[in-house]
KOLZAGU-138492 format. One record per residue (C-alpha): residue number from 1; x, y, z. Coordinates in steps of 0.1 Angstrom, whole numbers, plus 5000, padded with zeros to 4 digits. Layout:
// residues N
PT  gumar    px    py    pz
PT    NUM     X     Y     Z
...
// end
This chain:
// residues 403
PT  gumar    px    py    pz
PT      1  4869  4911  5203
PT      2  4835  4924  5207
PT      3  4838  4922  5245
PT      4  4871  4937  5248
PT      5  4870  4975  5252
PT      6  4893  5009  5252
PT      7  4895  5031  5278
PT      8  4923  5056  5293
PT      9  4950  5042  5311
PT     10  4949  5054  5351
PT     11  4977  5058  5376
PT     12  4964  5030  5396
PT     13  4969  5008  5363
PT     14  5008  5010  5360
PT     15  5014  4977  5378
PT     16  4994  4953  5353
PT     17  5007  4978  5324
PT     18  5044  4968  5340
PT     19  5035  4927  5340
PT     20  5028  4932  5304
PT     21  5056  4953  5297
PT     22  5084  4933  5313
PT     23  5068  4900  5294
PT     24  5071  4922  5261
PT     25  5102  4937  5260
PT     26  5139  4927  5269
PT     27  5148  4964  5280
PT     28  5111  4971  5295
PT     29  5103  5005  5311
PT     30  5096  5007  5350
PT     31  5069  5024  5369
PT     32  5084  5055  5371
PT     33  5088  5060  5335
PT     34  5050  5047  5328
PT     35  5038  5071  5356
PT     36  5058  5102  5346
PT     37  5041  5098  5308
PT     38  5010  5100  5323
PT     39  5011  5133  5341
PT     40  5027  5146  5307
PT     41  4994  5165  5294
PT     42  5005  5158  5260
PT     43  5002  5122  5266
PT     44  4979  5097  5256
PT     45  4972  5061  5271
PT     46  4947  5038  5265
PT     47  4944  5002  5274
PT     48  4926  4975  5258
PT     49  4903  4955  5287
PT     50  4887  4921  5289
PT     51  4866  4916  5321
PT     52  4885  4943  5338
PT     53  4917  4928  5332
PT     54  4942  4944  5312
PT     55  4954  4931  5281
PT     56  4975  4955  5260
PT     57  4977  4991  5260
PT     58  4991  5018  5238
PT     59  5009  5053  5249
PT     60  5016  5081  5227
PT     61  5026  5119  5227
PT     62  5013  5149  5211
PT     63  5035  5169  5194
PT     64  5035  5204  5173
PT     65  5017  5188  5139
PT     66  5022  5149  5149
PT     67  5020  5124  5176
PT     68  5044  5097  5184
PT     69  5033  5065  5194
PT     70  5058  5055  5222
PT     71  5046  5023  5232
PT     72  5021  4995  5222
PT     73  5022  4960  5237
PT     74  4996  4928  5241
PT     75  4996  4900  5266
PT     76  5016  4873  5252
PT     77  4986  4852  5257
PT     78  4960  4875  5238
PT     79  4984  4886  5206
PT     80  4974  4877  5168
PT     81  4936  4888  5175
PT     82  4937  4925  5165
PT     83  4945  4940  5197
PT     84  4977  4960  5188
PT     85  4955  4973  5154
PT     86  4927  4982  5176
PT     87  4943  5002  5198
PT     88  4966  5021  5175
PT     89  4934  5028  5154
PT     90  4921  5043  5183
PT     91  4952  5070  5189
PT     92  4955  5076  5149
PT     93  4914  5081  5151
PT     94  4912  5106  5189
PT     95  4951  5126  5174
PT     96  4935  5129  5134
PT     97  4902  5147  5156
PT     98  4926  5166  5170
PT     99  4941  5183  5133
PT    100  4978  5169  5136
PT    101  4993  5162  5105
PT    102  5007  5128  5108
PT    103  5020  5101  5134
PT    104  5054  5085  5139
PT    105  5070  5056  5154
PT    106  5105  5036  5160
PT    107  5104  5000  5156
PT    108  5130  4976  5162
PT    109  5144  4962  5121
PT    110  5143  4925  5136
PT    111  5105  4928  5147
PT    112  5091  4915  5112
PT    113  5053  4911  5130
PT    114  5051  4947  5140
PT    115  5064  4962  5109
PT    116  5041  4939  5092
PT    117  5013  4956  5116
PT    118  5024  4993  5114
PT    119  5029  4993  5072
PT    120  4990  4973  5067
PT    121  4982  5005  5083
PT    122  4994  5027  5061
PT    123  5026  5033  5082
PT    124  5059  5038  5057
PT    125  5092  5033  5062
PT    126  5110  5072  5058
PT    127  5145  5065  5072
PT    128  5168  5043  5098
PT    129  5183  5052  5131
PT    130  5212  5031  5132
PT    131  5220  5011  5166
PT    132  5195  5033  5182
PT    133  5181  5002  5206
PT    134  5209  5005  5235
PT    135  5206  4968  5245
PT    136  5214  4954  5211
PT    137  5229  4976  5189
PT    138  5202  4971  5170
PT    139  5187  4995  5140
PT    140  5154  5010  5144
PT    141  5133  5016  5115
PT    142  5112  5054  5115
PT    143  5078  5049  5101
PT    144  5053  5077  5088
PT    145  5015  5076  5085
PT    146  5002  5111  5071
PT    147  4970  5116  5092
PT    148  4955  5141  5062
PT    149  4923  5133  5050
PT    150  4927  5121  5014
PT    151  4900  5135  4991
PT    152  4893  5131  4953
PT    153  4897  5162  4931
PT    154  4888  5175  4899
PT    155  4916  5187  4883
PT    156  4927  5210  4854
PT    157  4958  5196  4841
PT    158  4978  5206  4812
PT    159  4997  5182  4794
PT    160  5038  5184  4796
PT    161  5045  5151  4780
PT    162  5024  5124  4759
PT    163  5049  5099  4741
PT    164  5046  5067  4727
PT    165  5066  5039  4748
PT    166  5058  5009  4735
PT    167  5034  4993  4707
PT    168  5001  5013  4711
PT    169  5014  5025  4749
PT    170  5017  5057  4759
PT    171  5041  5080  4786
PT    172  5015  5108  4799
PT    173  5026  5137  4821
PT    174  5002  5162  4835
PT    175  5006  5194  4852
PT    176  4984  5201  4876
PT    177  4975  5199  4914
PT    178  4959  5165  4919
PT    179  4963  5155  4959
PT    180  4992  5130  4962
PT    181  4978  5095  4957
PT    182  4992  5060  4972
PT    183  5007  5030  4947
PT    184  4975  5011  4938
PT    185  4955  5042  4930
PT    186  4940  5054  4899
PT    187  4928  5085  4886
PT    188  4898  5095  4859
PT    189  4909  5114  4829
PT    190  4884  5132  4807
PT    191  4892  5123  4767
PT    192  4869  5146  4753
PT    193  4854  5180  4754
PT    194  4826  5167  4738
PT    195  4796  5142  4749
PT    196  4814  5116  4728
PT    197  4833  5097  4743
PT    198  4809  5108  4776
PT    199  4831  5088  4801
PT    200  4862  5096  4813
PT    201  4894  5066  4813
PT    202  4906  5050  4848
PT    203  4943  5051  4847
PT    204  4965  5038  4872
PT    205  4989  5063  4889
PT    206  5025  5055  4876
PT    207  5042  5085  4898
PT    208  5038  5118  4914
PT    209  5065  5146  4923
PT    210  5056  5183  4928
PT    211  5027  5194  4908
PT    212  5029  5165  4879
PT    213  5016  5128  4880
PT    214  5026  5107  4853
PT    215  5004  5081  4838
PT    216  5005  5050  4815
PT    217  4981  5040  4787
PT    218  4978  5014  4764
PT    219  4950  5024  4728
PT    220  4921  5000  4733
PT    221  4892  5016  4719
PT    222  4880  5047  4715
PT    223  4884  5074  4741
PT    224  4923  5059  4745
PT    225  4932  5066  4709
PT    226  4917  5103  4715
PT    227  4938  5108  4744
PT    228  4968  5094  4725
PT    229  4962  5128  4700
PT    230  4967  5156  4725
PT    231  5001  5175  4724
PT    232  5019  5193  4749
PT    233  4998  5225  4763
PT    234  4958  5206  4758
PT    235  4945  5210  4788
PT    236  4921  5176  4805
PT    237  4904  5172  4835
PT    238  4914  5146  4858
PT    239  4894  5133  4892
PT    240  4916  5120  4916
PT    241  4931  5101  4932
PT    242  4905  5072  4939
PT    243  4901  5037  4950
PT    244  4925  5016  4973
PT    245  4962  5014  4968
PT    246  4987  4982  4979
PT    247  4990  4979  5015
PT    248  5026  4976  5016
PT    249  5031  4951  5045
PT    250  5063  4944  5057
PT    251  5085  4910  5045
PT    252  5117  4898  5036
PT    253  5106  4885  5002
PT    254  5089  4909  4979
PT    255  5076  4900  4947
PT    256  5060  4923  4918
PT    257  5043  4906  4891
PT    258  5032  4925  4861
PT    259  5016  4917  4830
PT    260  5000  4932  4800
PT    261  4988  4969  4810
PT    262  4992  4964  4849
PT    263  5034  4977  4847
PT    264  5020  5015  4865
PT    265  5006  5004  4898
PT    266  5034  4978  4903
PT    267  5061  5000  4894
PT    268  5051  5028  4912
PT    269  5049  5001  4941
PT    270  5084  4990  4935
PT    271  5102  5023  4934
PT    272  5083  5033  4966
PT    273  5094  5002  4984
PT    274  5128  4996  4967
PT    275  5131  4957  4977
PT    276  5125  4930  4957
PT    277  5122  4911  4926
PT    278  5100  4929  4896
PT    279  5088  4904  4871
PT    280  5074  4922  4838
PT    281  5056  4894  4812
PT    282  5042  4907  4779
PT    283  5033  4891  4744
PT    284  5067  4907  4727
PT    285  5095  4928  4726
PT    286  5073  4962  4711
PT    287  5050  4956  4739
PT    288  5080  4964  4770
PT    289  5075  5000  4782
PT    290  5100  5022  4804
PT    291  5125  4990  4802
PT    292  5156  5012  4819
PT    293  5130  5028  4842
PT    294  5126  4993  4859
PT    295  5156  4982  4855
PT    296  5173  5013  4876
PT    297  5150  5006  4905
PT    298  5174  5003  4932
PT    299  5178  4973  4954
PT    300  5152  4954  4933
PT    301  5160  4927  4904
PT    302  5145  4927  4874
PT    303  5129  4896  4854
PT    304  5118  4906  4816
PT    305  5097  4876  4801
PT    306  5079  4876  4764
PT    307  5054  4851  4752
PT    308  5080  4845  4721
PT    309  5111  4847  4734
PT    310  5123  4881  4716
PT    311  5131  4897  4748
PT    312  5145  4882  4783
PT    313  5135  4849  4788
PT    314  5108  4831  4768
PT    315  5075  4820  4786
PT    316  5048  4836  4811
PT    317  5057  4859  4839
PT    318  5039  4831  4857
PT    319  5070  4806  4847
PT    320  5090  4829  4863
PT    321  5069  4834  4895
PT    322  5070  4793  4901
PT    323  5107  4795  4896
PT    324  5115  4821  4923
PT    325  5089  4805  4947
PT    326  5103  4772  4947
PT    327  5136  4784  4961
PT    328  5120  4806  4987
PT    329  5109  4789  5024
PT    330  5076  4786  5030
PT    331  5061  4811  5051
PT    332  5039  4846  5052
PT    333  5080  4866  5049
PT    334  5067  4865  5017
PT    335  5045  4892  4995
PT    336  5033  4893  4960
PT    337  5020  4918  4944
PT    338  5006  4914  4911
PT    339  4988  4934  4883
PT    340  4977  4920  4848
PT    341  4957  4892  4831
PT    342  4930  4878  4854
PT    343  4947  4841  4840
PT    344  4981  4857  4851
PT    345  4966  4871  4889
PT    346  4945  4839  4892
PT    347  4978  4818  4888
PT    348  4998  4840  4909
PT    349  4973  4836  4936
PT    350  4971  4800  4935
PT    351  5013  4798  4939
PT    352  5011  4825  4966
PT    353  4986  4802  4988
PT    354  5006  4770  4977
PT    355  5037  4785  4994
PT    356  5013  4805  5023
PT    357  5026  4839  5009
PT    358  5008  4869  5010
PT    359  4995  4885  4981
PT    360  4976  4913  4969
PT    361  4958  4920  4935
PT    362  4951  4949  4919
PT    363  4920  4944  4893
PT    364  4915  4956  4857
PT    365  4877  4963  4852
PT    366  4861  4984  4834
PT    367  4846  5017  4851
PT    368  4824  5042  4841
PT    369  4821  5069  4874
PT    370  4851  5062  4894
PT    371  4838  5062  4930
PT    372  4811  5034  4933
PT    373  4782  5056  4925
PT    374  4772  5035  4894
PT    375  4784  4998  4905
PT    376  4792  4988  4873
PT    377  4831  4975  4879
PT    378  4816  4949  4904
PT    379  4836  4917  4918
PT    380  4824  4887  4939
PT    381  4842  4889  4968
PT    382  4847  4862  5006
PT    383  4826  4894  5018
PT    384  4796  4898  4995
PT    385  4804  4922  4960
PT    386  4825  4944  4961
PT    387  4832  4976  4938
PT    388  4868  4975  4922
PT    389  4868  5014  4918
PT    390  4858  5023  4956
PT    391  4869  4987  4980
PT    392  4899  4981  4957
PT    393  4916  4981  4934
PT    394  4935  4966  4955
PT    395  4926  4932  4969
PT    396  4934  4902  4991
PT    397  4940  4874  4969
PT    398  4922  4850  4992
PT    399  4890  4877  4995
PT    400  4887  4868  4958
PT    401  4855  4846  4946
PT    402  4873  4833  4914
PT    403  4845  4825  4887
// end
């Protein structure tokens, strides 16, 4: 990759843009089409080059408040190395320069590798066009990547809603204006007004519509059991949102695993996605949260396990992981996505690799700031230490160094 380079497509380069094209693509455009979208001035086209010889390139249009990538495609010979990324990482980086809003694309439903590509990228999928690809019949899928740059805030919220769910677990809901986060994210919550407890407490972001987010909190020490005590109209301050959310690849097998206090991230995973299988483990019964919340999620089946049997089935969410695995091919059509125990991710991660799924982890440490200043929620990563609250806390499973 590091000799390969990006430049902007020329007129003289429609030919070896066409050899590509018709090797790509069972309805492929002809010259004509390529050269009229490159007098467009809205246009944009940019080819990836090795040696002067052209190996992928990437065509997009500007629009009002967006740009819409028309069409990306790699030399047969050169695809899997990051090409296709590359390039569309360049049109997201020269149209977000340029103040528009978002970008959008069509891709075919049957084209499990580019949807894969397009949703690691923060791409999501908003809506279908059915039989929109003339030549098959075939539905395309509309994907969204909001181009805004995402920045913490620090929030004055007021408290609409702070109710006990479960054993010790508690339903928050804030009003305020904290920026829209992603599933995976968290948020820092002031306790106190006072210097005691000093630190605020990271909570994971269980949903966000209008101008409320909702959280989830288990009492485990101090500063939790003060939050537990404010009623409806106390006002905290929240930072947020922060860290790395799920990447949300595409796949025809999706898995949430979630155990102990890791339910918020995965849930608010699962009703973004709506596909799936949602596995919830806890000790007992009086430790389930938001049961018919999960349970309503559409499209996705449920799987409640407790340690002693007094709810669902009787076991480890793990028990329950192996089971669904072991009727699943192998193959990388498969994600997980887990949240819990590090016993419970460290399983999970182990199966996941067994059957060559792909699986992300999002990590319970403890924090003090919130974004990395302190370094005190470290993790030993494939790629040197890494900071759960600023690189995750979202992770590759096979990036992890397990101790």
């Amino acid at each position: 990759m590091d000799r390969i380079i990006v430049r902007t497509a020329l007129p003289e380069d429609i030919a070896d843009v066409v050899a590509i094209e018709r090797r790509s693509f069972t309805s492929p455009w002809d010259e004509e089409t390529f050269a009229t979208t490159l007098e467009d001035g809205r246009s944009i086209a940019i080819l990836a080059m090795d040696d002067d010889v052209v190996i992928g390139y990437c065509i997009a249009l500007r629009l009002t408040s967006m740009v819409h990538v028309l069409n990306l495609a790699v030399h047969p010979d050169r695809r899997g190395k990051g090409i296709g990324r590359r390039l569309i990482q360049e049109i997201l980086r020269e149209t977000a320069a340029h103040g528009k809003l978002c970008a959008v694309l069509e891709v075919r439903r049957s084209n499990v590798q580019a949807r894969s590509l397009y949703t690691s990228m923060g791409f999501s999928h908003v809506s279908t066009w059915h039989r929109y690809y003339s030549d098959t019949d075939e539905d395309a899928a509309i994907m969204v990547k909001d181009l805004r740059p995402q920045t913490a805030h620090d929030v004055t919220c007021a408290i609409a809603h702070n109710v006990e769910v479960a054993d010790g677990t508690f339903h928050l809901v804030l009003e305020g204006e904290v920026p829209r986060g992603d599933p995976g994210q968290f948020v820092m919550v002031q306790v106190s007004q006072g210097s005691e407890p000093f630190l605020r407490r990271p909570l994971a972001i269980l949903g966000q519509k209008s101008s409320e987010i909702e959280l989830l909190y288990k009492i485990k020490g101090y500063g939790t059991r003060l939050l537990s005590r404010k009623r409806a109209g106390e006002l905290v301050r929240v930072l947020g949102p922060l860290g790395k959310g799920f990447g949300r690849r595409a796949a025809g097998q999706i898995i949430y695993m979630a155990g102990g206090t890791g339910l918020p991230p995965l849930l608010a995973l699962a009703e973004h996605v709506r596909q799936g299988v949602f596995i919830l483990g806890a000790k007992t019964k009086g430790d389930l949260p938001l049961l018919e919340r999960i349970q309503s999620i559409p499209n996705t089946r449920n799987v409640i396990t407790t340690e002693d049997g007094s709810f669902g089935c009787k076991g480890l969410a793990t028990y329950i992981l192996r089971d669904l695995l072991s009727d699943m091919p192998e193959g990388d059509d498969i994600i997980l996505y887990a949240c819990g125990p590090e016993g419970m991710l460290r399983e999970g991660a182990r199966m996941a690799a067994q059957k060559g799924a792909y699986c992300e982890l999002s990590l319970e440490e403890r924090m003090s700031c919130g974004f990395g200043a302190c370094a005190g929620c470290v993790v030993s990563t494939r790629k040197g230490t890494k900071r759960v609250c600023r690189e995750g806390p979202v992770f590759a499973a096979d990036d992890i160094n397990w101790s």
